[in-house]
N, C-alpha and C positions, 0 to 999 in steps of 0.2 A: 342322515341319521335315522336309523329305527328304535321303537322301542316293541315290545309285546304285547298284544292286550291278553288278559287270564284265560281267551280263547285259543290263543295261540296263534294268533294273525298277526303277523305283521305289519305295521302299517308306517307310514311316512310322519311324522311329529309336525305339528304346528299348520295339519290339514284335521276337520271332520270328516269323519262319515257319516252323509245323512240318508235315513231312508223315510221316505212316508207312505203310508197304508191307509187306505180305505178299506173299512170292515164294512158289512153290508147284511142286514136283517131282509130277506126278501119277503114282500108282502103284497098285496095286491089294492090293499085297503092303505096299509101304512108301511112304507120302507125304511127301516130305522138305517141311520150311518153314523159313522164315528171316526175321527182320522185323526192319528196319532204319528208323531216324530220320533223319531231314534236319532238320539244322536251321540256318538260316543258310548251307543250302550244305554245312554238312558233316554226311558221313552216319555213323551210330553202330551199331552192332550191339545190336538190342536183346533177341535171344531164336533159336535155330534148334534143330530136332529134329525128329522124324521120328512120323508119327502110322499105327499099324501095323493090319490086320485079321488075323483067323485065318483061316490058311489053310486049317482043317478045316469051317469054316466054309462054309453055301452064299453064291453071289452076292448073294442081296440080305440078307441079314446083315453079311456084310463090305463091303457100300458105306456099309449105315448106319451101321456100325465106324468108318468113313473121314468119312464126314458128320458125325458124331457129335465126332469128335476136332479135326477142321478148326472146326467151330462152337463150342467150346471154345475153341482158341486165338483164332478172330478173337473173342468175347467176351470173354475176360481181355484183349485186346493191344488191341483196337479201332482197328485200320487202315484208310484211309480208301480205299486200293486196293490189289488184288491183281493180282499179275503171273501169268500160267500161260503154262506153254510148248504150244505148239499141238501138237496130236498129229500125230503122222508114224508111218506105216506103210509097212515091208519087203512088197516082192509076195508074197515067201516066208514072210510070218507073218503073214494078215486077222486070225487068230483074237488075235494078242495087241492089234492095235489095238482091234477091240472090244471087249475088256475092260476094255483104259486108257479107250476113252469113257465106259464105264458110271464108271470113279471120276472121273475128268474131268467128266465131267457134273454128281454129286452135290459136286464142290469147288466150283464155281459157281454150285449150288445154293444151297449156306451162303453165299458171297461176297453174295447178291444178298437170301437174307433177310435180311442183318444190314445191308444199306445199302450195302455196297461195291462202288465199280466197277471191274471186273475188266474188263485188257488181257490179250492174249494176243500171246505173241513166237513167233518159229519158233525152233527150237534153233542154227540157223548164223546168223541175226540176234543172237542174244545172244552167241554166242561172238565176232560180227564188231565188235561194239559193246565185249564187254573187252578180245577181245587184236588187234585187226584185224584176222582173218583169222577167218570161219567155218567154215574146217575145225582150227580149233586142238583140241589133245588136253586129256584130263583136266587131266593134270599142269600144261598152261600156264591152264587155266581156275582151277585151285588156285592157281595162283600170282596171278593175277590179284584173286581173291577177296581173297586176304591181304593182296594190295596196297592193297587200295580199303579195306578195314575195319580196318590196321594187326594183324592179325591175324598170329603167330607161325610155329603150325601149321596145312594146311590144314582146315577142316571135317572131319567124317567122321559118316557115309558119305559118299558122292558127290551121296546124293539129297539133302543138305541143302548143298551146294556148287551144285549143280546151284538150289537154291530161291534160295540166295541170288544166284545169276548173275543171273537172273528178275528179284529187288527189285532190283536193281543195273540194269540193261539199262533197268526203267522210269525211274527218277530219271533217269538219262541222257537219255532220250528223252521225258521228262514236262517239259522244258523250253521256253521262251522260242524258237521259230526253229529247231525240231526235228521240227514236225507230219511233214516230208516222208521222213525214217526211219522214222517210225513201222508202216509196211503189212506 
């Protein structure tokens, strides 16, 4: 027996479909994450926190800090994709985007041992996808999170607000008749 869901998929009765996502704040200092469930359509919060390196630390100790902590969560949570937000660089600061690529790199690193395929969103496509507007602020991006996960108060830090925006943005656009959002 089928029934339809309002996307228009077909699907088998008395099965779920589950998918789980990791969203991913890359940071160098602090990587926020956020993994969230879909199931049947709706999504559930299932874990978010922040995986940190020492800052006294040289660079290639604190990416494998960061490597290290991100291959941890995706092996305890096992998600089947991760969301990362694409790096974006001020004229006025090369030096911090290179840095962010070095942790950005090694988060995609672990994503792609552990089997996971990893999308990447621009930051004004994720805000434009929660609140419709790609220049929306923190504050409406927090609001928006708590909206979608029934969540009270918002996340904290920002960098695991920011991971969840990520998980959030893909389910949205991980849909039936959505590929053309997706770029």
């Amino acid at each position: 027996m089928q029934t339809v869901r309002p996307s228009g998929v077909p699907r088998v009765v008395g099965t779920s479909e589950r998918r789980r996502i990791l969203g991913i704040d890359p940071g160098l200092n602090t990587t926020g994450y956020g993994v969230i469930d879909i199931i049947d359509g709706s999504v559930k919060l299932v874990e978010a926190g922040v995986v940190r390196s020492t800052a006294s630390r040289n660079l290639a100790e604190r990416v494998a800090e960061i490597h290290e902590g991100v291959s941890d969560v995706i092996t305890s949570l096992k998600p089947s994709a991760m969301a990362i937000e694409q790096l974006y660089s001020h004229y006025e600061r090369p030096r911090t985007a290179i840095l962010m690529g070095h942790a950005r790199g090694v988060l995609i690193l672990a994503a792609i041992q552990h089997g996971v395929t990893v999308h990447h969103y621009a930051a004004t496509q994720i805000k434009k996808i929660l609140t419709g507007s790609g220049r929306a602020t923190k504050e409406q991006m927090q609001w928006a999170i708590c909206r979608q996960l029934g969540l009270t108060t918002a996340p904290e830090p920002a960098d695991v607000a920011d991971a969840l925006a990520g998980a959030l943005t893909h389910h949205f656009l991980d849909r039936p008749g959505m590929a053309e959002l997706r770029s």
